[in-house]
N, C-alpha and C positions, 0 to 999 in steps of 0.2 A: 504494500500500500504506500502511496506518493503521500507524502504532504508538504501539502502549501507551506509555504511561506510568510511570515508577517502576520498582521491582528487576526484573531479569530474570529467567525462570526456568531454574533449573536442576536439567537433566535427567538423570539418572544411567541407568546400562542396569542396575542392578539395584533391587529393590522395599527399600523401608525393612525389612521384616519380614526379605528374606533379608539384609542388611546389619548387620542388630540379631544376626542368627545365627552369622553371620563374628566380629564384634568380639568378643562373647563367647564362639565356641571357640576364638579365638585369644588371648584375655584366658586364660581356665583352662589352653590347652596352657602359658603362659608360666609360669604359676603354677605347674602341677604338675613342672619343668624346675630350679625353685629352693626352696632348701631355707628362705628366710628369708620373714617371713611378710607383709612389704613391699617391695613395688618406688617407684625413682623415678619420677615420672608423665614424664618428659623419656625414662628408661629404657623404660619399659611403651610408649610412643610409638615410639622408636626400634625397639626388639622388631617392635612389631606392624607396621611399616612393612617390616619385613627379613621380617617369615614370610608375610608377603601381597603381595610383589612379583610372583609368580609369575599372580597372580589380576587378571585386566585389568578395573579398575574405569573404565568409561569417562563422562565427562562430558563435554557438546556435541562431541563426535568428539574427545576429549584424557584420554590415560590419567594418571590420578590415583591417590595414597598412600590407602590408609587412613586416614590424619588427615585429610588433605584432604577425603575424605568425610563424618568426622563433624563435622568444622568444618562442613562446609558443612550439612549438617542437624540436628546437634543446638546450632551454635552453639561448643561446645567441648568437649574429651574430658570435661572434670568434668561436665559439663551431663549428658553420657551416661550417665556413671557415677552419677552424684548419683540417676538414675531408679531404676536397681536397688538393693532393698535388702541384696545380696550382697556387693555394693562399700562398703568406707571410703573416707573421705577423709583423710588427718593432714597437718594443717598445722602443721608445725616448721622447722629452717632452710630446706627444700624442702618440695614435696608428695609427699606420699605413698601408695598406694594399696592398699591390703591386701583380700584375700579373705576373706568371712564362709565358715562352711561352705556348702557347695551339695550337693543333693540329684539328683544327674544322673539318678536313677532317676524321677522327680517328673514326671509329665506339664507341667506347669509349670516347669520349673528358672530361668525366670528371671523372679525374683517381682517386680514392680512397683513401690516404695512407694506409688505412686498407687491401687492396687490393695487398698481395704479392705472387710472382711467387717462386716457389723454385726451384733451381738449382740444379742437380745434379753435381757430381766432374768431372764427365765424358764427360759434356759437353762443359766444360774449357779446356784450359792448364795452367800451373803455368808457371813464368817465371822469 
């Protein structure tokens, strides 16, 4: 038997798209739960580890956290978060991470920043 070379791959039993769907209706269930309009990102971690224990994310036959997950694919929670424009970030004596409004009715609700529209001039006017 050959083996490759270099990082290993790793294989989760659930698809990036349904994992991207978790994280954020568990990010909003947290959100709509408290009354202030930031969390600690150490807190928002802990949280989201505690509401998805129930949810067997599995990795090469080994049940894994929610962090654990998006560590492992997006690199790290900000990284995640930094994608959607829904999400802040505040860097003060901690990090912090605050919800923009969200439109859950939106066939889209979770908008991209990588995700731009381009305008033409003709659809403006200047003034």
């Amino acid at each position: 038997m050959v083996r490759k070379k270099g990082r290993p791959q790793h294989k989760w039993n659930i698809s990036k798209k349904r994992g991207e769907e978790l994280i954020h209706k568990h990010i909003l269930d947290i959100f709509s739960q408290r009354d202030s309009g930031k969390v600690a990102i150490q807190e928002l971690i802990s949280l989201m580890n505690q509401s998805t224990k129930h949810i067997h994310l599995i990795q090469n036959r080994q049940k894994k956290s929610i962090s654990a997950y998006v560590t492992s694919v997006y690199g790290s929670f900000t990284n995640f978060l930094d994608e959607y424009s829904m999400y802040g970030i505040i860097r003060e004596d901690k990090i912090y991470i605050c919800l923009f409004e969200v439109n859950m009715e939106s066939s889209m609700p979770f908008d991209r920043l990588s995700d731009w529209q381009v305008i033409n001039e003709e659809d403006y006017v200047l003034i």
